[in-house]
N, C-alpha and C positions, 0 to 999 in steps of 0.2 A: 453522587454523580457531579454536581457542582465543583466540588475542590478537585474531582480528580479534570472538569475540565478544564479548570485554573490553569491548573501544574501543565496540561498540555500546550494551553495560550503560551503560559512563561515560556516554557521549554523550546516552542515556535521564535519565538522575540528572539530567546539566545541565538539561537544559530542562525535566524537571519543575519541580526550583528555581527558572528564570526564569518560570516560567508562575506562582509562587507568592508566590513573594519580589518586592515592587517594585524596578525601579529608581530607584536616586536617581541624579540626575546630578552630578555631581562638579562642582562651578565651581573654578575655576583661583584659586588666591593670590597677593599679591605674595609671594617669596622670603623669608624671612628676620624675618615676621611678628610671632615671637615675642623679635624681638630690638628692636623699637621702643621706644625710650627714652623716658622719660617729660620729661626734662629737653630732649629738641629736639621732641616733638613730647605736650601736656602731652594730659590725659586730655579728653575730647569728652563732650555729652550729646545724643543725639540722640533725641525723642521722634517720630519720623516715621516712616510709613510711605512707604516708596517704592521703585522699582526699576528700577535706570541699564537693568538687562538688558531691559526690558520697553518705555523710553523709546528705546532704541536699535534695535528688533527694529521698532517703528513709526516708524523713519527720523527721527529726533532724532539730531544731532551736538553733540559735545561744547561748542561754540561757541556752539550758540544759547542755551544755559541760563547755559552760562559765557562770554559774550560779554566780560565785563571782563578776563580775563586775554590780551586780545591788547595790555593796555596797563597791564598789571601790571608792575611794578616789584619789590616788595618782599613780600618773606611774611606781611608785616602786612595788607595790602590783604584785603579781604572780596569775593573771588568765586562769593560763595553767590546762587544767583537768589533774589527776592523775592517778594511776589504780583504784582507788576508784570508779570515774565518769565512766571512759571506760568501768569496769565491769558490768556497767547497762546494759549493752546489750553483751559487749563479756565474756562471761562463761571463764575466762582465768584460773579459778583454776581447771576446773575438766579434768579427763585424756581424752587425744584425743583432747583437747581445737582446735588446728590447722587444725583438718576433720570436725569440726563445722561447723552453719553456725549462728550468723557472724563467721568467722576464728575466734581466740582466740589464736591460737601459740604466742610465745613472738617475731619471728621471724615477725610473722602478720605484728606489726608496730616498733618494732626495728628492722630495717635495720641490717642485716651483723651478727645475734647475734642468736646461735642454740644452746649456754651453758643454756640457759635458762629451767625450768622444773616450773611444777604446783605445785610440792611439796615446792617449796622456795617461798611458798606466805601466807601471813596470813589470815584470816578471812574475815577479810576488803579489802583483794586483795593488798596491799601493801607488798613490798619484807619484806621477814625475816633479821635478822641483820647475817651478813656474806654470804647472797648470791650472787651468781657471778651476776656483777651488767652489764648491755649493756651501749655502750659509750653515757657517759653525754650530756643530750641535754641543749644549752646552751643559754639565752635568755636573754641576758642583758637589765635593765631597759631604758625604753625608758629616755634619756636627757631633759626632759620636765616637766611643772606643767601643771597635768590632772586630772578629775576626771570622769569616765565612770557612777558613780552615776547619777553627775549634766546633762551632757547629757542627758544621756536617761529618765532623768525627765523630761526632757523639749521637748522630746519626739524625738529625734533624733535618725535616724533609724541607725543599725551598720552598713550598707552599704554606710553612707553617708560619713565615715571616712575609712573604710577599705573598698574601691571601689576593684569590681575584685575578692575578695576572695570566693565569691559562685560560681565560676567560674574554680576554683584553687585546687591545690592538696595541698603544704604545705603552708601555711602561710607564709610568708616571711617578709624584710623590706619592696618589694616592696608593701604591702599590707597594711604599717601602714599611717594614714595621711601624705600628702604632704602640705607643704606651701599653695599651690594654693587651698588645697582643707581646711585650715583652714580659708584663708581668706575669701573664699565665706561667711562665717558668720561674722567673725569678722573682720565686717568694722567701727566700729564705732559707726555704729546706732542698728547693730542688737546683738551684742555683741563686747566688749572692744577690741581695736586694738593697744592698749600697745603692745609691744616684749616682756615684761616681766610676761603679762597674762601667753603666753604659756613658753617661754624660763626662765629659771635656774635666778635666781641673784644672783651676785659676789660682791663685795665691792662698797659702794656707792649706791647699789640698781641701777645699772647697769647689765646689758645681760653679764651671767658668759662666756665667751668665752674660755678661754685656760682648756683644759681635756688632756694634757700633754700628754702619749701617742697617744692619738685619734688627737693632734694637733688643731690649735686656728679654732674656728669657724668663719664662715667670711662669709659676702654677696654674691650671686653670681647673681646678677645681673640679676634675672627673673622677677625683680617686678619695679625698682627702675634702675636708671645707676648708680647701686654701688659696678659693680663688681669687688671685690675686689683680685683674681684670674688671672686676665686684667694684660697683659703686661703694658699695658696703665695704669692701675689703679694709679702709680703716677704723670700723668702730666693729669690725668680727673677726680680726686678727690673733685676738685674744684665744678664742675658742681654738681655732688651731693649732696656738703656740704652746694652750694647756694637754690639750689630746696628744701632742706628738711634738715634742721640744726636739728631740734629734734630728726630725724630717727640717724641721726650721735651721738647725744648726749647717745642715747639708749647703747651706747657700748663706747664710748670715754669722756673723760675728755677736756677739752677749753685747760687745759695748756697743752699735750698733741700736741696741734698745735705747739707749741712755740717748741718742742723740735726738728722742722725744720725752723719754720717759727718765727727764732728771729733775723734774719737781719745777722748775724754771720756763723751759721750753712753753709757748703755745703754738698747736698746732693747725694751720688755716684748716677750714672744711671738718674738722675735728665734731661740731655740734651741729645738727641740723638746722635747715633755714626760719624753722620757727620759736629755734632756743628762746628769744629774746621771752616770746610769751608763758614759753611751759617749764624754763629753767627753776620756776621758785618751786615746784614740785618734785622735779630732782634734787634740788636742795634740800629740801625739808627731808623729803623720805632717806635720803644718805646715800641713795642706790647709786653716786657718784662721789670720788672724795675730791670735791672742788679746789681744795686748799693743794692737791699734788700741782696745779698750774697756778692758782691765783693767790695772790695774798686778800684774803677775805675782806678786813678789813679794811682797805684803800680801792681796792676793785670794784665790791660790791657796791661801797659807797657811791664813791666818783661818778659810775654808770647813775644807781638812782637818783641821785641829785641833779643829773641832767636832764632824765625822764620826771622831774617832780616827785617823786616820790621820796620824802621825805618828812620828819618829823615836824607837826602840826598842819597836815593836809589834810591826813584821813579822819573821818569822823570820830569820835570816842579816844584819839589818842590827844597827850598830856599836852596842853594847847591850842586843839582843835579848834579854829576858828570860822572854818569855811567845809561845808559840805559837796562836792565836785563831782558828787555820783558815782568816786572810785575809792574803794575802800585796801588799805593791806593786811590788819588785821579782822580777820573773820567777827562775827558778833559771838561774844560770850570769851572776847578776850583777857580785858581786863577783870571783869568779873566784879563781884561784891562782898565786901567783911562778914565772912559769916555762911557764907555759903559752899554748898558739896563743888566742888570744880567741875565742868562741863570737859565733853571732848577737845573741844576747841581752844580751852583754858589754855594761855602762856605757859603756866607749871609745867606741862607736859612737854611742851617743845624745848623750851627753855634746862631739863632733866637729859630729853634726849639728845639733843642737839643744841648747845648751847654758841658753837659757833656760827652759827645762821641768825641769832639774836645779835651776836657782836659785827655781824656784817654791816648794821644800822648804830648800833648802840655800845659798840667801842671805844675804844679813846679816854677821850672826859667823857662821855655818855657811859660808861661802864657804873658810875653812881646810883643811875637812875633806877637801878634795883633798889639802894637803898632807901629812895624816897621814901618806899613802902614797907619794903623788911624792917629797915632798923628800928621804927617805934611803934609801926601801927599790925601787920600783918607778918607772926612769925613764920619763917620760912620751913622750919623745923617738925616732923609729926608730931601729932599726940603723944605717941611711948615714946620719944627723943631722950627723956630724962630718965627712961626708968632703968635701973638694976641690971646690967650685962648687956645693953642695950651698944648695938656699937653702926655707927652711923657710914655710909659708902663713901671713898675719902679718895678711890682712885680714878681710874679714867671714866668717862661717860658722864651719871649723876656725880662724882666727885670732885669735878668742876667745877659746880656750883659752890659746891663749901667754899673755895678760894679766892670768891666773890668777897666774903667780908674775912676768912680765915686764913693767917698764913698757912700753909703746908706744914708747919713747926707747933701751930695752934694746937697745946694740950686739949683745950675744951672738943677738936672733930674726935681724939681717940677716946676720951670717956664721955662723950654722950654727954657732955653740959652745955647750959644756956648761957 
């Protein structure tokens, strides 16, 4: 008995609320509304009053207003009725037109505009030359190759492209196809999934992108991780360019890459705002090859030595005179004669990465190996000498050999000391 008098209370609350509150009706959207771009489809000025829901509810089809687009062609084409079509049904020349029914005033569907009179209209209901005119309705060509012909041959209903509008009062961008709602068809199989089907070509027969005041057209990343808008979009570019190199081609040139990715180039915003501190960790681990933009040795240097960091600061290294409470090599670097090697040990960065060692210890410092290989600590395994033994001489660890070994050095290919 309790929950069921719950359910009664609630039940009471509801319909108070509906007896109080209006409802509004909800009209339907196209999808994806807020993602119409200004570059395919530019901005609109519409000073009218009007409503498709209200023209269609008194048995008006799409057809008779837009009669031209059974023989449209191109997105340029102008399928807007005129007062020629409108005066099928509103009497806008004869006196009274606005006590009518339908209305007919000029006021009717130009918004804001009472200079208007029945006598400044011709025969055919188009204005006379010199009458006071209501402000320009303005409907730039959609940025596309379209033909409403080809459609609606192939039997496509208007609603499948202008979702929402029997819904609507003025026709708007939001009402003209979105992306999501072209591609339901053209995927390939049921119709061509070229960019250039629907989108402009520019040079090369490539996706015309820049419309100069309207600003460069650019992915946003609803279909594809190509949003090009993405703070991120220059260090996640990659990712898209490997999933789908054709989608990329659709708008970009190969050399194009080159005009960052030529070993030379540095590119601003490239590293995050806290490189300066986490860089030596990218370094180390390789998970970037620093050398495609810097030259290691004079780069890496140059910077350290501004920041102090250099040879004889940090504690434990060859010189060390002063302790500063900041160290660059870890403890258990240099190590000791005779011992298993730690994590931490030089050997091992030095094996893997031996250009992150020459970043400091280039130049005349390239020696400084030797201080210790050449007479006190061989660099060489245990089994180095033994019997079929044949030591790594190419890239990576064989780097190291060319520290003291020409490339030519008999002793890397047989395993001698």
């Amino acid at each position: 008995m309790s929950s069921l008098r719950w359910i009664v209370v609630l039940f009471g609350v509801v319909l108070a609320v509906s007896l109080v509150v209006p409802v509004v009706p909800v009209l339907s959207q196209s999808p994806d509304s807020e993602s119409r771009s200004e570059q395919v489809y530019p901005p609109q000025q519409l000073p009218l009053n009007f409503s498709h829901r209200r023209h269609l509810e008194q048995g008006a089809q799409c057809q008779l207003c837009h009669a031209s687009t059974s023989t449209s062609t191109s997105a340029t084409d102008d399928n807007l009725p005129g007062h020629t079509t409108c005066g099928i049904c509103h009497q806008m020349q004869l006196p009274g037109a606005a006590e009518m029914y339908p209305p007919a005033g000029c006021e009717t569907c130009h918004r804001g505009f009472p200079e208007g009179d029945a006598q400044q209209l011709k025969p055919d209901k188009s204005p006379i030359e010199g009458a006071a005119m209501p402000p320009p309705v303005v409907v730039p060509p959609a940025r596309i190759t379209f033909s409403h012909e080809l459609h609606l041959g192939q039997g496509v209903p208007c609603l499948t492209c202008h979702e929402g509008i029997d819904e609507a009062a003025l026709g708007t961008r939001e009402h003209l196809p979105s992306m999501a709602t072209c591609l339901s068809c053209h995927d390939g199989a049921k119709a061509p999934s070229e960019c250039t089907t629907c989108h402009l070509q520019g040079a090369g027969g490539r996706v015309l992108t820049d419309f100069a005041a309207s600003g460069l057209l650019a992915p946003q990343g609803r279909f594809r991780p190509d949003d090009h808008r993405s703070a991120r979009w220059l260090h996640e570019h990659r990712v898209a360019a490997r999933l789908d190199e054709a989608s990329c081609s659709s708008c970009h040139e190969a050399r194009e890459c080159l005009s960052c990715h030529d070993g030379t180039t540095k590119v601003p915003g490239l590293h995050p705002a806290d490189w300066v501190m986490t860089h030596g960790l990218e370094a180390q681990r390789r998970s970037l090859d620093c050398q495609a933009c810097h030259e290691v040795e004079t780069d890496c240097k140059s910077c350290h030595e501004q920041a102090g960091v250099v040879r004889g600061v940090f504690p434990g290294g060859p010189g060390s005179t002063e302790d500063r409470g900041i160290r660059f090599h870890p403890e258990g670097w240099a190590g000791t004669v005779g011992e298993i090697p730690g994590a931490e040990h030089h050997s091992h960065i030095a094996r893997r990465s031996l250009d992150t060692c020459e970043g400091c210890h280039g130049g005349e410092d390239v020696d400084l190996c030797l201080e210790c290989h050449a007479t006190i600590v061989s660099p060489h395994p245990g089994s180095w000498g033994e019997p079929g033994f044949e030591g790594p001489t190419g890239a990576g660890e064989g780097a190291v050999c060319t520290q003291c070994h020409s490339p030519s050095d008999p002793l890397i290919r047989t395993g001698g000391r």
